[in-house]
C-alpha positions in Angstrom: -92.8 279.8 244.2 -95.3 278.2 242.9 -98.4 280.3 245.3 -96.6 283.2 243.6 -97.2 281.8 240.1 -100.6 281.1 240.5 -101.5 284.4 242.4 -100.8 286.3 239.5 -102.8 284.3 237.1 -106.1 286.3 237.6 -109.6 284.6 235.7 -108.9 287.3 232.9 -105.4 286.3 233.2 -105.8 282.5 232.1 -107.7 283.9 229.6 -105.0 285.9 228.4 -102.5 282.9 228.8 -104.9 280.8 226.7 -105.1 283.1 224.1 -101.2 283.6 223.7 -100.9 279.8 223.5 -103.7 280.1 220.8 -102.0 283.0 218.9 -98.3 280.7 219.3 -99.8 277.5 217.8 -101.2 279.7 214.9 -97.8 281.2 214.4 -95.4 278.2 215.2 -97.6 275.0 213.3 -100.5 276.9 211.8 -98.6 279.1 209.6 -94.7 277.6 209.5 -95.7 274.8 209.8 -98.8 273.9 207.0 -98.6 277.6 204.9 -96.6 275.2 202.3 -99.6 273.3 201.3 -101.9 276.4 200.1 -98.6 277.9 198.3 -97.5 274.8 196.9 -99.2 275.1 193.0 -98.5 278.8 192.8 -94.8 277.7 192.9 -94.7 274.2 191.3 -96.3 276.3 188.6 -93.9 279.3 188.4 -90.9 277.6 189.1 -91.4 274.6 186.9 -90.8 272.0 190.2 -91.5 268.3 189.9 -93.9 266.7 192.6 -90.6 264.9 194.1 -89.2 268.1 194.8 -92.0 269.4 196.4 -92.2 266.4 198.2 -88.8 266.8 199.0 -88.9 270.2 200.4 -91.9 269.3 202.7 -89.9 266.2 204.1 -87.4 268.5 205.1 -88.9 270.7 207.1 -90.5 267.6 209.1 -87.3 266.2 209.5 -86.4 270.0 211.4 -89.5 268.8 213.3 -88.2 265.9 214.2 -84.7 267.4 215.3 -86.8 270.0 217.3 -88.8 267.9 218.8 -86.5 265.1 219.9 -84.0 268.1 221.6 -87.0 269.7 223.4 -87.9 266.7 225.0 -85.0 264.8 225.9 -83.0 268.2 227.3 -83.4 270.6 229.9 -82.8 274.1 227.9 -80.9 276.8 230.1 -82.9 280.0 230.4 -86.3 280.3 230.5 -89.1 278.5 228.2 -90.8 281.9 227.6 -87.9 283.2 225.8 -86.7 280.2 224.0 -90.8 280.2 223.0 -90.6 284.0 221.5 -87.4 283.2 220.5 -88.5 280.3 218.2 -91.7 282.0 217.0 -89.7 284.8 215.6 -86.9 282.0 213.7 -90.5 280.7 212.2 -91.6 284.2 211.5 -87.8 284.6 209.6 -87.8 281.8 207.5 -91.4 281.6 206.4 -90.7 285.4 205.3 -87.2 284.2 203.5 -88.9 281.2 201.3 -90.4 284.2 199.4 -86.6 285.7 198.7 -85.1 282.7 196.8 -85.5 280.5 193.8 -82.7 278.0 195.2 -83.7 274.3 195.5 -81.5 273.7 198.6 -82.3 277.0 200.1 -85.9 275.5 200.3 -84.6 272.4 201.8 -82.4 274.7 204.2 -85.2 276.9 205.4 -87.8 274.8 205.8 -85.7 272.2 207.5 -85.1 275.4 210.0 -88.8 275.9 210.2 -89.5 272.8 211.3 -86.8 273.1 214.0 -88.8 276.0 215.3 -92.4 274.9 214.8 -91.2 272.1 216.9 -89.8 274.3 219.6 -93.2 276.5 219.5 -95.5 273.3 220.3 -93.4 271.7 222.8 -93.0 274.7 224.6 -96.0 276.7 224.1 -97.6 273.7 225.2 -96.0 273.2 228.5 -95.8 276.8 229.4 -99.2 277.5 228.9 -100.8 274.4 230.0 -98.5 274.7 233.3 -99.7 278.1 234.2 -103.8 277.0 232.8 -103.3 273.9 235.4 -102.0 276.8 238.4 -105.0 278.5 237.8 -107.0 275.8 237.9 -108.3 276.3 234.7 -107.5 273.8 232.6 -110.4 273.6 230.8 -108.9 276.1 228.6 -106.3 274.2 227.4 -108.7 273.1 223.9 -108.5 277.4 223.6 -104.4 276.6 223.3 -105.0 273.9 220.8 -107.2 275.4 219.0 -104.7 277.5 217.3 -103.4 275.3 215.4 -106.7 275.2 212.9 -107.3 279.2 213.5 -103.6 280.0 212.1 -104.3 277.3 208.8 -107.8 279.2 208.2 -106.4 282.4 208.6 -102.6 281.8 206.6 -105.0 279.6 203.8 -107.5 283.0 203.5 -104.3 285.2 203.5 -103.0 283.2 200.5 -106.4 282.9 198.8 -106.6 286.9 198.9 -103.5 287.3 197.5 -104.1 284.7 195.3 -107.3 286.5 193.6 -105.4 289.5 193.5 -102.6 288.2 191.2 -100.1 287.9 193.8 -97.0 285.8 193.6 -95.8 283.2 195.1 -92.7 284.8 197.0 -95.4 287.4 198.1 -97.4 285.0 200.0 -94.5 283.8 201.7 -93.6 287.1 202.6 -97.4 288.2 203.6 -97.2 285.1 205.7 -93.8 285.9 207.8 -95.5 289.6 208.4 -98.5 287.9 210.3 -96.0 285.7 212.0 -94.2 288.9 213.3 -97.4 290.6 214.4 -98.3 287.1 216.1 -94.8 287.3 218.0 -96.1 290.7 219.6 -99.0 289.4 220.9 -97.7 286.3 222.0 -95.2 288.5 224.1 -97.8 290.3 225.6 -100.5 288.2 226.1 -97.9 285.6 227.9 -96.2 287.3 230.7 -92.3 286.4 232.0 -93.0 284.2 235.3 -90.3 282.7 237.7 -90.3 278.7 236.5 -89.4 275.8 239.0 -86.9 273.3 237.4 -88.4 270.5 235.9 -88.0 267.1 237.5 -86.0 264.4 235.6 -86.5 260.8 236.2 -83.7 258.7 235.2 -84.8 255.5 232.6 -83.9 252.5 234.1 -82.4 250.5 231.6 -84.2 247.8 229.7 -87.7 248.7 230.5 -90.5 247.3 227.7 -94.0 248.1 228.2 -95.4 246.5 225.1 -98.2 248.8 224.9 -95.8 251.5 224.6 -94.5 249.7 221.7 -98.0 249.1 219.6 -99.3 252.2 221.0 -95.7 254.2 218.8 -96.0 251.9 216.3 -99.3 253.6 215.5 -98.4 256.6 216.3 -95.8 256.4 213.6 -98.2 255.0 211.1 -100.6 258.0 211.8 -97.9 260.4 211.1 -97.2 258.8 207.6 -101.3 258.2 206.8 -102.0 262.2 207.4 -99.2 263.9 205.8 -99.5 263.2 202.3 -102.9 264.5 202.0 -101.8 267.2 204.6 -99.3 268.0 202.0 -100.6 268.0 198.9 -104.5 268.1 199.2 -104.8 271.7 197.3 -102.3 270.2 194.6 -104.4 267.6 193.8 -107.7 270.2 194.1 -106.1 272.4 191.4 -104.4 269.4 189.0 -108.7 267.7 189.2 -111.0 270.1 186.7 -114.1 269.4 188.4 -113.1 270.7 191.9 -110.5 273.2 191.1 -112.7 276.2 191.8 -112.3 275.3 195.3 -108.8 275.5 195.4 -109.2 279.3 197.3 -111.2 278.0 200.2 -110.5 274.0 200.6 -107.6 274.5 203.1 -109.7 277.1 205.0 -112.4 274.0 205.7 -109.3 272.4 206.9 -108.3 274.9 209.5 -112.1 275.4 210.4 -112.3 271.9 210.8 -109.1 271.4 212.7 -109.8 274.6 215.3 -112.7 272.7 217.9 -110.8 269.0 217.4 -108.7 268.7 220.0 -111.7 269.5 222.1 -113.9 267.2 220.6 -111.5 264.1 220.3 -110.8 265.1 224.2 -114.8 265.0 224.9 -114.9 261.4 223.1 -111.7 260.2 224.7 -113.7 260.5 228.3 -116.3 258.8 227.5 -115.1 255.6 225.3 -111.6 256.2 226.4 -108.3 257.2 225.0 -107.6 254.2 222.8 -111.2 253.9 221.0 -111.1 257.4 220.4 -107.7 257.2 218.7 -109.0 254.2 216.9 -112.4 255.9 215.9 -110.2 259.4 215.0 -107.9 257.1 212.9 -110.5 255.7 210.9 -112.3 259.0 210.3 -109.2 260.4 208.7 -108.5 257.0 206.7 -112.0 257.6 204.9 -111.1 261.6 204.4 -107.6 260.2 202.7 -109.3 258.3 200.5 -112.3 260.9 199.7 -109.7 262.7 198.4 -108.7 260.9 195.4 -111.5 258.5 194.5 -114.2 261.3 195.4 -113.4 264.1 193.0 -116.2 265.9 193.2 -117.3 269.1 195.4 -118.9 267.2 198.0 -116.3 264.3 198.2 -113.0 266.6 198.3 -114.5 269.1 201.9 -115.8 265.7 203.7 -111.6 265.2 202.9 -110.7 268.3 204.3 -113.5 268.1 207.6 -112.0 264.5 208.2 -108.6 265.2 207.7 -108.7 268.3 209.6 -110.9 267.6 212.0 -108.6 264.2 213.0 -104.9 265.1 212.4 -104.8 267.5 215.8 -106.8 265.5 217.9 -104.5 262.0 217.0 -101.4 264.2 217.9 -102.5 264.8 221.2 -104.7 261.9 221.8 -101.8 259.8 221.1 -99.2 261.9 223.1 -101.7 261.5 226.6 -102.1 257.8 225.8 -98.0 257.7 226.1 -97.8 259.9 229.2 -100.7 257.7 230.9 -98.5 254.7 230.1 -95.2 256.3 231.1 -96.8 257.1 234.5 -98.3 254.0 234.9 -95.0 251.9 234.5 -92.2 254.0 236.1 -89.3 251.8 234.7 -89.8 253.5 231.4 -88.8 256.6 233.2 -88.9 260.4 232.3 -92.5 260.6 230.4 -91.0 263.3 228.2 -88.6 259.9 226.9 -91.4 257.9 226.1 -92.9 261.6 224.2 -89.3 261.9 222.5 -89.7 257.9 221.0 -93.5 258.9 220.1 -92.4 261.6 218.3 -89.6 260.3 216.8 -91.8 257.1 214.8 -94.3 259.8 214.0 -91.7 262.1 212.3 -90.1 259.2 210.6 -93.7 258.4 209.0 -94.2 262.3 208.3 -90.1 262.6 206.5 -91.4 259.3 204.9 -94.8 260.5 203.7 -94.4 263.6 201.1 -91.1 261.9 198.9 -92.6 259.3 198.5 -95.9 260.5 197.4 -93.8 263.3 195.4 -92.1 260.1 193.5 -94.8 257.8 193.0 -97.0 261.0 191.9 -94.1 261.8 189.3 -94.6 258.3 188.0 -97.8 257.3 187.6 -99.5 260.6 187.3 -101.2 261.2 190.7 -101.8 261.1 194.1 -104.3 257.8 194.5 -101.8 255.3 194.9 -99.8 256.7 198.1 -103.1 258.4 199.4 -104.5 254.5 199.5 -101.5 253.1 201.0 -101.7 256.6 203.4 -105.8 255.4 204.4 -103.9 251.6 204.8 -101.2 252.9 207.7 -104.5 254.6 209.5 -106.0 251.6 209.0 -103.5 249.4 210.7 -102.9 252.5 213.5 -106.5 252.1 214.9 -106.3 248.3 215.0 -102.8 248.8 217.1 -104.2 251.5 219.0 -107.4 249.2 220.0 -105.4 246.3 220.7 
């Protein structure tokens, strides 16, 4: 079965393959995922909402992350990952369109905690599908392509919003815009990534009481880089548009983020091989501690896009730095047991720090009138993550 798969992967075909996983992260993280944070001041201005909702409605839809991401790797789902992939691209495609149709408080909280359910679906899965069929072909190389969408879908959702934006568009219409680029990124998806016979994956069975103490710093940091990137993740074009100075750039900053973020997965990956996985983390870490704090003690032109190039150009390339780092170890002790177990614990510190991250930034913004206080203790946890990581 598995000659069969890889005879019908032509050179074109990878290419093809690659792109659907490019167009899928775009869709599934790129827009469900981070659209929020370009359409966040339109709607805290129109609908009057405090910085601890906001912060409230982005920690639920990392809390569906976690959910989604925890079930995807700890079970085997029935059917095939192809269709549970479309499947979930077109539930992040729905309720991206829907935040536009409400006003409700707790229908945010509903559908974004649903959109995080399926952005996590789309990366798990879009990553193993294509990366399985790229490593067939022998053409891995392509999997920064894949990755890469991630950063094209913020660029293009962040320019989407900026048009509408200067055209006196709404709020609800940018939503809506957004969930009509989803749907059209469904299509291609479908036809860019072909319906293939799939082997059933291999479970190990955890043997019980296995501690790998690297494991433990290494998720430990891995938790701490999910809390130090999401605040400014979150609100960077809030605190763009609240600082006179730099609020003309409040169109185009979280375009430099997605430009930033498109090649960094590649980039991180070209470091990792030649200082190795942990110093790259480490160096990656501390990168994006400096862009935290650029953020709010830089406000000025220059200091807020060295933010948005360090934030974007680390956050991708710490996800999946981190997630090889926890593979390598899984495979290297085999008492911890299935590697997508050791992912599932990885993933869940890292969206316990992300559920963590926006409330209480939202709160303590509330309070004392900005953003520098939780963006410093944000730039701390990095801090502390690339001394665990190098240890």
């Amino acid at each position: 079965m598995s000659q069969s798969r890889t005879a019908t992967l032509s050179p074109s075909g990878s290419i093809s393959v690659a792109l659907g996983g490019l167009i899928a992260m775009a869709v599934g993280i790129g827009v469900g995922r981070f659209v929020y944070t370009p359409i966040l001041p339109p709607m805290l201005a129109s609908l009057g909402l405090s910085k601890a909702a906001a912060g409230l409605i982005a920690s639920a839809n990392f809390a569906g992350y976690l959910v989604g991401a925890l079930g995807a790797t700890r079970t085997a789902l029935p059917g095939s990952r192809r269709a549970w992939l479309l499947g979930a691209l077109l539930a992040s495609a729905a309720t991206t369109a829907a935040m536009g149709l409400t006003t409700s408080f707790g229908a945010f909280l509903l559908l974004r905690f649903l959109a995080g359910v399926a952005s996590a679906l789309a990366l798990i899965l879009a990553s193993a599908l294509v990366l399985d069929r790229l490593a067939e072909a022998g053409r891995p190389g392509l999997m920064a392509l894949h990755f890469a969408g991630v950063g094209s879908g913020i660029a293009v959702s962040a320019a989407l919003v900026a048009m509408l934006l200067a055209a006196g568009g709404t709020w609800s219409a940018m939503w809506w815009a957004s969930g009509v680029v989803s749907l059209v990124g469904v299509a291609a998806v479908a036809l860019l990534v072909p319906g293939q016979p799939e082997a059933p994956p291999v479970v190990r069975p955890m043997q019980g009481g296995a501690r790998d103490p690297h494991l433990a710093r290494m998720t430990l940091a891995y938790g701490l880089f999910g809390f130090g990137y999401v605040i400014t993740a979150t609100f960077l074009v809030a605190i763009v548009r609240a600082t006179p100075a730099i609020r003309p750039l409040e169109p185009v900053i979280w375009i430099v983020v997605g430009l930033a973020a498109a090649p960094s997965v590649a980039l991180w990956s070209w470091l990792a091989r030649r200082i190795g996985i942990q110093a790259a983390f480490a160096t990656a870490a501390l990168a994006e501690a400096i862009g935290v704090l650029a953020s709010v003690v830089w406000p000025s032109e220059v200091g807020i896009c060295i933010a948005a190039v360090l934030v974007g150009g680390t956050f991708m390339g710490l996800t999946a730095l981190g997630l090889v780092r926890g593979r390598e170890l899984a495979h290297a002790n085999p008492a911890l047991g299935d590697p997508r177990r050791v992912m599932a614990a990885m993933t869940g510190a890292f969206g316990v720090g992300q559920i963590v991250g926006p409330s209480l930034a939202g709160v303590l913004s509330d309070a004392l009138g900005g953003f520098a206080v939780p963006s410093m203790a944000a730039a701390a946890a990095l801090v502390v993550a690339a001394w665990l990581a190098r240890r």
